[in-house]
N, C-alpha and C positions, 0 to 999 in steps of 0.2 A: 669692528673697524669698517668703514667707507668709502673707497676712492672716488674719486670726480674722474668721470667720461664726458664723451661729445652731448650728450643730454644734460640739460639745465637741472639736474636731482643726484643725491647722492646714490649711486650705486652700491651695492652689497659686494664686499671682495670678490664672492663666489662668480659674480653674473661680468658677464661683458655685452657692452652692447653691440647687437648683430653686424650694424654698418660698419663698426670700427675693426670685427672679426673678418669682415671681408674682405677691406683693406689688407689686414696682418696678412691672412692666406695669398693673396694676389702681387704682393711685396714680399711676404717675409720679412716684413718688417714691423713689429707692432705699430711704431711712432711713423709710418708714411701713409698716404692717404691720394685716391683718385687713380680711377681704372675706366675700362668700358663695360660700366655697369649694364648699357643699352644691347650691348652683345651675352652677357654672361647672364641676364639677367632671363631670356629667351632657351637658356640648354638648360632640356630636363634631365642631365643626367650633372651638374653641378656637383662638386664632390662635398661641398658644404650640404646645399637641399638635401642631397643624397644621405648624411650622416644625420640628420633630423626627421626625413621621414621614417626612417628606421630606427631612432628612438638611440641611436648611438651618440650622438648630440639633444639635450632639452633645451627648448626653446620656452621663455615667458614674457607675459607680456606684463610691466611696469608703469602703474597708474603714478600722476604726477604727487597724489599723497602720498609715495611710495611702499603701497600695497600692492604684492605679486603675486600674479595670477598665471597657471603653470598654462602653455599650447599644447592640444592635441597634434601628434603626429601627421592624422590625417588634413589637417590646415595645413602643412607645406606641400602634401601634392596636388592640393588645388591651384586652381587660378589665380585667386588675389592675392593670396598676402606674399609669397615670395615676389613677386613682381615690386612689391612694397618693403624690401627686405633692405633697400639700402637708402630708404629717405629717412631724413632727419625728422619727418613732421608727427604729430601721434598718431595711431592707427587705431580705427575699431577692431577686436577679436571675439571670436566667438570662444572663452572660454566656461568649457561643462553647459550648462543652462543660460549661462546669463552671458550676453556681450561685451567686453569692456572695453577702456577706450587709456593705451597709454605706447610704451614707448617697447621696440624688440629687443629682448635681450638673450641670452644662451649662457648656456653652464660653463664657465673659463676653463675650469680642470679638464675637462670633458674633452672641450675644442681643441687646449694642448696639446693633451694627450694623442689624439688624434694624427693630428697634422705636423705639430714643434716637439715630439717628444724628449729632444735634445734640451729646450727651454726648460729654466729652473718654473718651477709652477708657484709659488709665491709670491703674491699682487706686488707692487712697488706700495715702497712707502707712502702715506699719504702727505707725509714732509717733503716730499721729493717737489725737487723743481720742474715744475710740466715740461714739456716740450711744446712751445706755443706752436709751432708749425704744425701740429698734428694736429689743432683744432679748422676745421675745414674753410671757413670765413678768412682767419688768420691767415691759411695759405694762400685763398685767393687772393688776398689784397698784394701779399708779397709776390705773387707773380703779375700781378698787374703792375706795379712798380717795376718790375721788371723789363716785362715788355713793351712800355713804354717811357721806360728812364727817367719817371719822375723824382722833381727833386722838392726841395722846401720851396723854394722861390722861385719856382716854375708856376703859375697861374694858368692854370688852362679852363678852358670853357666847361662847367662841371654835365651841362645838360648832355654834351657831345660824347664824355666818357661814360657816363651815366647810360646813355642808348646800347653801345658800345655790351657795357657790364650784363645787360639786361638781357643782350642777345649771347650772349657768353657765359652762362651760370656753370658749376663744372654742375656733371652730372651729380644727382642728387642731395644739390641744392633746390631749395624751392624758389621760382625765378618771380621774381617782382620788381617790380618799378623804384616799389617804395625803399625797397633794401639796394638797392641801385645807388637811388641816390643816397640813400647815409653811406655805403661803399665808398662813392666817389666825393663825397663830402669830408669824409676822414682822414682821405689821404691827399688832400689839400693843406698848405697852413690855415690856423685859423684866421688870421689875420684878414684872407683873402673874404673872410662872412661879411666884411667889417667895410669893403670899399676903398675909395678914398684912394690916397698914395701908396697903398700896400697891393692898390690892384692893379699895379704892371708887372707883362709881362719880364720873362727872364732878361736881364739886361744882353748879359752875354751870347754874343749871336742873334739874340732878336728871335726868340724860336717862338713860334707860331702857337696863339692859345689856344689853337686845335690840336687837340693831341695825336689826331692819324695823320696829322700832315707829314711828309720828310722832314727831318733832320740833321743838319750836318754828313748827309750824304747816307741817314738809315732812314729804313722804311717802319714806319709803325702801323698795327703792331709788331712785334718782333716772335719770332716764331717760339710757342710751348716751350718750355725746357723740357725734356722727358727725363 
């Protein structure tokens, strides 16, 4: 059996992937997601790192054929790859002789056991209904709606939100222009692709197709929810 993680391939019940274990630890929550990766990612004493350099946690690395390939110990007390331990993108690893090139994962039962010992150890079903907020992308968008109270028929400037997004990636995202604007293009109607009379602003109030302008007396954007 296979469950679907934050990585585009099906994972093996046994493995979870690294990013999404850091999350769990850092929340206690399996399904929440986004920390200061930028601060935790600098302490060599991490109680994560700390459980895999010591072989108390396995670490592998997962090629996009999904062929797995086990990490040596001593790759998390180096320099690179924990540094690299909470991005979504593939990684190079040196596993045994040869280098390989795929995604982090660690041993589920392992990390439980570990940390949630209280947690049943049992993957979820692969029937189960996700929790789309725990996918990273998904969250972002929904706190961008957020913080700036977009609706359907609000029309705003997409190049303006788009800049906005670009400089605002959560941490380990990888930050691009291009993913910016499909971002801010998605949570547009689509109508608005289209011109014409679909491309006025919100009637009501008249609110500005700048989306950091004021509002009805709020400031955008509107501050993180924690």
């Amino acid at each position: 059996m296979y469950t679907e993680d934050y990585v585009s391939l099906k994972l093996p019940d046994e493995r979870i992937e690294l990013r999404r274990a850091l999350d769990w630890l850092h929340h206690g929550d399996e399904y929440s997601s986004g920390f200061d990766w930028h601060r935790e990612r600098q302490n060599p004493n991490h109680p994560l790192r700390h459980a895999l350099v010591n072989g108390v946690i396995d670490g592998w690395c997962i090629r996009e054929d999904g062929k797995e390939f086990k990490i040596s110990r001593h790759q998390w007390a180096g320099q690179y790859l924990w540094l690299e331990a909470y991005s979504t993108c593939l990684q190079t690893v040196e596993c045994g002789d040869e280098f390989q090139s795929g995604y982090l994962l660690i041993d589920r039962l392992a990390f439980v056991s570990k940390f949630f010992p209280k947690t049943p150890t049992a993957p979820a079903s692969s029937d189960a209904q996700p929790d789309f907020l725990s996918f990273p992308y998904i969250s972002f968008m929904n706190e961008i709606v957020y913080r700036f109270d977009l609706s359907p028929k609000y029309r705003f400037k997409k190049e303006i939100l788009q800049e906005w997004i670009v400089e605002n990636f959560p941490s380990g995202l990888e930050r691009s222009k291009s993913k910016a604007g499909y971002i801010a293009t998605f949570l547009r109607d689509t109508h608005f692709d289209k011109g014409g009379a679909f491309g006025k602003p919100e009637t009501v109030g008249e609110r500005s197709a700048n989306p950091l302008a004021p509002y009805n007396g709020v400031t955008y954007p509107k501050p993180a929810r924690k």
